[in-house]
C-alpha atoms as a printed R data frame, in Angstrom:
    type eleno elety resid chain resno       x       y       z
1   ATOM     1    CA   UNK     A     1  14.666   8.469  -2.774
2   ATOM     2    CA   UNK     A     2  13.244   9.685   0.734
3   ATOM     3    CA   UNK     A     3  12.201  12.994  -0.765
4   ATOM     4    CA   UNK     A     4   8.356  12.495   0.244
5   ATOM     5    CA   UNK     A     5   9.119  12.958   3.705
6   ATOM     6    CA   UNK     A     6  10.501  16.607   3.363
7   ATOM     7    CA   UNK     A     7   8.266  17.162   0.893
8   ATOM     8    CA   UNK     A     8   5.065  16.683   2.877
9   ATOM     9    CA   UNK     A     9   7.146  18.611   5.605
10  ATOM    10    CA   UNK     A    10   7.440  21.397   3.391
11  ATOM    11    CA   UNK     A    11   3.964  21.373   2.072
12  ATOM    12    CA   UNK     A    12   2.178  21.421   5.434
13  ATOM    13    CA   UNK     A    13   3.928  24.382   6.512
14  ATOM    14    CA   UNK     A    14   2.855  25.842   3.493
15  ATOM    15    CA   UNK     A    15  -0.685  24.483   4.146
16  ATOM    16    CA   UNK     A    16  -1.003  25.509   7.670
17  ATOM    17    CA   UNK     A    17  -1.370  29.176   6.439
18  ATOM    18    CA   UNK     A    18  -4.019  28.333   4.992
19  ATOM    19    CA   UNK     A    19  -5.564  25.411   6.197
20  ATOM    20    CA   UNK     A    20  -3.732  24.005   9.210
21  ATOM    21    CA   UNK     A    21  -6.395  21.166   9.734
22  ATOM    22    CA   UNK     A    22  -6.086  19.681   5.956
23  ATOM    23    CA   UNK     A    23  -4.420  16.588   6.266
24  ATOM    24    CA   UNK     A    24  -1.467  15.718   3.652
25  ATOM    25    CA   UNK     A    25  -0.390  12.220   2.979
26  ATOM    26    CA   UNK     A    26   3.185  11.120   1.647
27  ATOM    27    CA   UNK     A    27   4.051   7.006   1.088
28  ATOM    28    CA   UNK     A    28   7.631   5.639   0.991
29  ATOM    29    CA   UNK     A    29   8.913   2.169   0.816
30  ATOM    30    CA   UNK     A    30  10.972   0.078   3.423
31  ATOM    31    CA   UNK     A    31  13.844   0.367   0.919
32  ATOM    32    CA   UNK     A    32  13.948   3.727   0.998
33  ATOM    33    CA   UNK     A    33  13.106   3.692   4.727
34  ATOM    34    CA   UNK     A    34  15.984   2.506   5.706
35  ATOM    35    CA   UNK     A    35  18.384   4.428   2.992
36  ATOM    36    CA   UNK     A    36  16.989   7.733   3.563
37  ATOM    37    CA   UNK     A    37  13.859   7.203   5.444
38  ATOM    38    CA   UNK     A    38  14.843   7.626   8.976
39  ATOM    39    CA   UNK     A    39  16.371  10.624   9.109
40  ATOM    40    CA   UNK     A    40  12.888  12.256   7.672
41  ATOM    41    CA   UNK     A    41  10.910  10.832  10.296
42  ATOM    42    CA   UNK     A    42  12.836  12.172  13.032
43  ATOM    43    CA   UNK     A    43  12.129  15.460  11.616
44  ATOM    44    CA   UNK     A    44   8.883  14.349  11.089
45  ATOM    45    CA   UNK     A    45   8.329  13.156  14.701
46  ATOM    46    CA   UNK     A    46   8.038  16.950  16.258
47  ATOM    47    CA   UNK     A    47   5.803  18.143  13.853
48  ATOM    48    CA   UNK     A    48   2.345  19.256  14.866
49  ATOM    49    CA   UNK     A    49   0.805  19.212  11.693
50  ATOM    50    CA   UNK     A    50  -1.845  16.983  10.078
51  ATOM    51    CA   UNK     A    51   0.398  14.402   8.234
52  ATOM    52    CA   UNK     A    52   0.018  10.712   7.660
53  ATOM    53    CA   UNK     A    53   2.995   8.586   5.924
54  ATOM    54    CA   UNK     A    54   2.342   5.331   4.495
55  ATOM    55    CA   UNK     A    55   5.288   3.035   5.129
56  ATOM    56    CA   UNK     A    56   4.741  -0.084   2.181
57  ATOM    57    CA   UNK     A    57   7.211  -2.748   3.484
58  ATOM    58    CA   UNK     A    58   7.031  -5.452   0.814
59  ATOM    59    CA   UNK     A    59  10.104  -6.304   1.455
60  ATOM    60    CA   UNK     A    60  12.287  -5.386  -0.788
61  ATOM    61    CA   UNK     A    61  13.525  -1.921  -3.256
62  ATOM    62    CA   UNK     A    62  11.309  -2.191  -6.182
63  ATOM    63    CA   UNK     A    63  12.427   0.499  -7.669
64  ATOM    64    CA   UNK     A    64  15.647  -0.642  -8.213
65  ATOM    65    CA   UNK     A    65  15.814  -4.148  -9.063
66  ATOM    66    CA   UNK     A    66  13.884  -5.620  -6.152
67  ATOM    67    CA   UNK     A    67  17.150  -5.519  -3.931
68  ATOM    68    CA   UNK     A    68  16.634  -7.199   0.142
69  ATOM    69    CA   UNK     A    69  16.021  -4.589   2.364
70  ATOM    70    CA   UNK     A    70  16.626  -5.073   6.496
71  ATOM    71    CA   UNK     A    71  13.008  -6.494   7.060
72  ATOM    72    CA   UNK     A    72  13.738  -9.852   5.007
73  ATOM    73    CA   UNK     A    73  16.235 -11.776   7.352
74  ATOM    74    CA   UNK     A    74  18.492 -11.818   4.606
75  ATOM    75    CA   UNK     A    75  21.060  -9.603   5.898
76  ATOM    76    CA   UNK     A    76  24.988 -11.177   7.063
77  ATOM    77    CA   UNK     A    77  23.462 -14.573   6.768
78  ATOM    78    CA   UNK     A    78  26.747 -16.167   7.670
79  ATOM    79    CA   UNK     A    79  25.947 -14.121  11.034
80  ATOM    80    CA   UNK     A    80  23.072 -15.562  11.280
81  ATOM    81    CA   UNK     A    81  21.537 -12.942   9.654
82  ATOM    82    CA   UNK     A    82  18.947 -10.113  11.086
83  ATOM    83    CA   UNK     A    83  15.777  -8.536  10.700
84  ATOM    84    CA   UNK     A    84  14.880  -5.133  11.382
85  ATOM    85    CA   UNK     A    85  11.294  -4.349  12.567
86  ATOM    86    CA   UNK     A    86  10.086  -1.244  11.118
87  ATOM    87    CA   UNK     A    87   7.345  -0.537  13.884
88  ATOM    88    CA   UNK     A    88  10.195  -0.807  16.703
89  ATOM    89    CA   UNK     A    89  12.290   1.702  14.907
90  ATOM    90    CA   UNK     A    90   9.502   4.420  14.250
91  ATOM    91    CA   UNK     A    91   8.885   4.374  18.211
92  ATOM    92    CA   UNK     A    92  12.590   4.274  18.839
93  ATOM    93    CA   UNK     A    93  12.625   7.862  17.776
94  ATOM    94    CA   UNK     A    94   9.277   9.187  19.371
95  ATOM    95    CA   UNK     A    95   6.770   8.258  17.392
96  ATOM    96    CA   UNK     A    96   3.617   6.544  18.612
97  ATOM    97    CA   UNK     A    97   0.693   6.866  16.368
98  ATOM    98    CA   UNK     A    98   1.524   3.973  13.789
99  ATOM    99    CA   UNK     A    99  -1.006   1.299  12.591
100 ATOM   100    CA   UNK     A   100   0.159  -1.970  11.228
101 ATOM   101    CA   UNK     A   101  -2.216  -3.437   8.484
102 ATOM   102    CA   UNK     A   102  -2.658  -5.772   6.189
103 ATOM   103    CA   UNK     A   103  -3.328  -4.153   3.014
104 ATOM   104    CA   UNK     A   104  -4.954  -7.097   1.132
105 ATOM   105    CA   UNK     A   105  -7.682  -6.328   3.542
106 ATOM   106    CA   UNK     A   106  -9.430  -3.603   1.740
107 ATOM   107    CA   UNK     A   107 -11.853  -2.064   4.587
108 ATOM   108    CA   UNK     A   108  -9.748  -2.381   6.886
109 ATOM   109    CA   UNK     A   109  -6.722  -0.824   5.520
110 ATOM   110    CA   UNK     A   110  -9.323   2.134   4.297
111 ATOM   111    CA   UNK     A   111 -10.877   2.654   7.743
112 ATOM   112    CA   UNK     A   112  -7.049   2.924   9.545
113 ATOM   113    CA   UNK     A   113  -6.031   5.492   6.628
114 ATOM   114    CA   UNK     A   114  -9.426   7.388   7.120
115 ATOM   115    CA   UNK     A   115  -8.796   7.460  11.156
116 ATOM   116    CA   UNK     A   116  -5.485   8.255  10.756
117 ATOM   117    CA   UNK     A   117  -5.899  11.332   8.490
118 ATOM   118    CA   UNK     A   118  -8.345  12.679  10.804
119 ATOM   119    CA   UNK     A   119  -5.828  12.574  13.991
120 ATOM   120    CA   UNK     A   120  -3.700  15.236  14.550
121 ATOM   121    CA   UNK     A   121  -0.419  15.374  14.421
122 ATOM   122    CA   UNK     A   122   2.134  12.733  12.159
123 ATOM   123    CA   UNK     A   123   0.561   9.434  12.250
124 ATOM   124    CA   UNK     A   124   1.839   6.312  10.543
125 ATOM   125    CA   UNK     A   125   0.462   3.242   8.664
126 ATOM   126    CA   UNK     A   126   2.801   0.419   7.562
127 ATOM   127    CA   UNK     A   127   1.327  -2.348   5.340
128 ATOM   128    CA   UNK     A   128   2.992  -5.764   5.910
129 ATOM   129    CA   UNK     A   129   2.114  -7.736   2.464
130 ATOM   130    CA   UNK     A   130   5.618  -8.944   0.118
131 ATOM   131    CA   UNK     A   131   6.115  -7.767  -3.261
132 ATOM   132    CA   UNK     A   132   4.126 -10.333  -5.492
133 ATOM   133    CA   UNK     A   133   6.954 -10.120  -8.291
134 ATOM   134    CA   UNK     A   134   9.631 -10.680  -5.981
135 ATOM   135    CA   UNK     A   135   8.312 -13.506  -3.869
136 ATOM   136    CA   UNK     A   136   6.181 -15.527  -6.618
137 ATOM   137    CA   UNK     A   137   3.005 -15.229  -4.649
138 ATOM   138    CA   UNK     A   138   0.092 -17.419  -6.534
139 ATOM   139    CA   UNK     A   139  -2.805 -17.714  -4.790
140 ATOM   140    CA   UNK     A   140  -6.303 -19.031  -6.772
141 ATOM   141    CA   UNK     A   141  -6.800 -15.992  -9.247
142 ATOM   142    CA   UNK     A   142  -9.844 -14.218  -9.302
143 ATOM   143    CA   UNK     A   143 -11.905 -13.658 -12.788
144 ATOM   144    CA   UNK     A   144 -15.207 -11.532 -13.735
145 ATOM   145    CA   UNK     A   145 -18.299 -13.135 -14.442
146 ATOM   146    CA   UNK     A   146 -19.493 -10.781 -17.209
147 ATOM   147    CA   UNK     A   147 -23.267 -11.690 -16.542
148 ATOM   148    CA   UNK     A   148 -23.205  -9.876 -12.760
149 ATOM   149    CA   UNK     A   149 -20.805  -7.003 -13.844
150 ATOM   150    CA   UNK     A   150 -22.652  -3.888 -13.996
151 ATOM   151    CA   UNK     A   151 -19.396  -2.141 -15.028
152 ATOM   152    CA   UNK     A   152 -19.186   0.465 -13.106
153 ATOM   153    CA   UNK     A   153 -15.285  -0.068 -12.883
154 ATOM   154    CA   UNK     A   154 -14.545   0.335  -8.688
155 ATOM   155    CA   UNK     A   155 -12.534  -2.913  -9.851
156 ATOM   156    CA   UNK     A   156 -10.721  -0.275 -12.477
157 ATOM   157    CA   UNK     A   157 -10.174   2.130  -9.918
158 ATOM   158    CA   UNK     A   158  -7.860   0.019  -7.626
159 ATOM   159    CA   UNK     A   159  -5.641   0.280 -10.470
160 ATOM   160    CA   UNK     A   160  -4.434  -3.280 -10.489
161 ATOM   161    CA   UNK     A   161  -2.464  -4.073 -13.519
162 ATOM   162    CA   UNK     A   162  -4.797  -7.050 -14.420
163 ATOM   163    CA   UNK     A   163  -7.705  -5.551 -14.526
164 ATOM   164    CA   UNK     A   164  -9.224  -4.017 -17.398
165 ATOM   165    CA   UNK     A   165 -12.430  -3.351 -19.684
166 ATOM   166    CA   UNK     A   166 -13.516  -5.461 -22.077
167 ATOM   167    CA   UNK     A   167 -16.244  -5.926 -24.962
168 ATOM   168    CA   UNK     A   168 -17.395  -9.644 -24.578
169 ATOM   169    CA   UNK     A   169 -19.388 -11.604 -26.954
170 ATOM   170    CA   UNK     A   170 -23.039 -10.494 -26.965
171 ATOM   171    CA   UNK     A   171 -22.362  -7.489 -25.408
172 ATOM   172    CA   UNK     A   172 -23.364  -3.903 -25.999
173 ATOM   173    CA   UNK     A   173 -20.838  -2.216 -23.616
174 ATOM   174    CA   UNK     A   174 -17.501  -3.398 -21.674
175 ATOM   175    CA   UNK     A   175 -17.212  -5.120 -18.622
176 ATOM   176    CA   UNK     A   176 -14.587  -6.068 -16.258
177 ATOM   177    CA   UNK     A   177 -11.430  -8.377 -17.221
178 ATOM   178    CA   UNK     A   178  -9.187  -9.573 -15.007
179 ATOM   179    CA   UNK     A   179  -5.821 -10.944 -16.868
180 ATOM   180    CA   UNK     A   180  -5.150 -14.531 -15.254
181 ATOM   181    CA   UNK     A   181  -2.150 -14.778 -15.958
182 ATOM   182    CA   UNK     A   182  -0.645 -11.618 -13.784
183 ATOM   183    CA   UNK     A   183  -3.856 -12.039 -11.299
184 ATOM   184    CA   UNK     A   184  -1.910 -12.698  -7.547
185 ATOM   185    CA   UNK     A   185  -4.980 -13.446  -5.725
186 ATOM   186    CA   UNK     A   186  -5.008 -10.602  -3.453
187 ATOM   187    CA   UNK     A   187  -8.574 -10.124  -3.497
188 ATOM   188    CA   UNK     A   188  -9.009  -6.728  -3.165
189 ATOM   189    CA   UNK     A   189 -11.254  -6.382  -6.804
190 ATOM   190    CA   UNK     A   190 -13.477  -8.805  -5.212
191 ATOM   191    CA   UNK     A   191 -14.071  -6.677  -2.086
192 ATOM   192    CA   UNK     A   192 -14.717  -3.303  -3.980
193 ATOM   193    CA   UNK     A   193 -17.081  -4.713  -6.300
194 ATOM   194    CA   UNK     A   194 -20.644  -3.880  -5.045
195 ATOM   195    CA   UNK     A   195 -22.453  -6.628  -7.002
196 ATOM   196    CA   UNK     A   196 -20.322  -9.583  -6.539
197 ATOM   197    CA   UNK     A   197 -19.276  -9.807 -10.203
198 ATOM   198    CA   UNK     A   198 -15.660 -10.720  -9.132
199 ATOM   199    CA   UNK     A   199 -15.076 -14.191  -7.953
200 ATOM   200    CA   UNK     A   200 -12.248 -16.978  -7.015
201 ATOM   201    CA   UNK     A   201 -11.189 -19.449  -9.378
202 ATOM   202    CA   UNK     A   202 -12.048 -22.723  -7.768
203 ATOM   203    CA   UNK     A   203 -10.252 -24.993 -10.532
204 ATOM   204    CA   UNK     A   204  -6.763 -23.717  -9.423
């Protein structure tokens, strides 16, 4: 838990003989931020080197049973409880390249990754969006409408755990198949797809 952060350290010192311009990305969780997280960033925060760290704060630790973390409110609630904001933090110790975004918003959220990979220096981009499990998000789900899919699978390559390939009736090769049932509405599939195969279930 936290090890990304000295990893990436590690790697782009190793890089820089090299290549000191490649950049090197490393992703952590605001679980994990707050357990072991911080201390990495503040060794992080006087580096020089092309690094970008992807902050995911849905919330709550996944990885372990989909605990609260400090960014839910849920904290010494008969104190009224507390929420930590994990933008004020990362500039609380020096650092002031971070980009908040909203990662259901797929060009976006490319674009500030892109930029931020080409700046020098540690930058950081923290997506906002709760865990879907965790927090029951439902939104209208989205499905495939086999007759527009030209499957070329950019819906695959989000790897979304509802999507997948499938041989429909009358068919001579697989298309896109998005699983109702786990679908959260996030709309991402329907932004990648190039042909507007992938549309919103208007009967939900």
């Amino acid at each position: 838990m936290g090890a990304s952060l000295g990893m990436v350290l590690g790697l782009a010192e190793a890089e820089s003989k090299i290549d000191k311009n490649r950049p090197l990305v490393a992703t952590i969780g605001d679980g994990t931020f707050f357990h072991s997280g911080i201390t990495g960033f503040l060794q992080l925060a006087q580096t020089d080197k092309n690094i970008t760290v992807i902050v995911m704060d849905n919330r709550t630790t996944a990885m372990t049973g989909g605990q609260i973390t400090p960014t839910t409110g849920d904290y010494f609630k008969e104190e009224g409880g507390y929420t930590v904001n994990i933008e004020g933090v990362l500039k609380s110790i020096g650092i002031s390249d971070i980009t908040v975004v909203d990662q259901f918003k797929y060009k976006e959220t490319k674009e500030a990754i892109n930029n931020a990979m080409k700046r020098n220096g540690l930058s950081v981009i923290i997506t906002t969006r709760p865990c879907a499990l965790n927090f029951k998000v439902k939104k209208p789900h989205y499905y495939v409408d086999e007759n527009i899919c030209i499957g070329c699978r950019s819906c695959i390559r989000t790897n979304c755990p509802p999507i997948s390939m499938k041989l429909y009736d009358g068919k001579d090769k697989k298309n896109s198949y998005i699983d109702s049932n786990m679908c959260v509405g996030c709309s991402v599939c329907s932004q990648v797809c190039p042909v507007g195969a992938i549309k919103c279930s208007k009967s939900e």
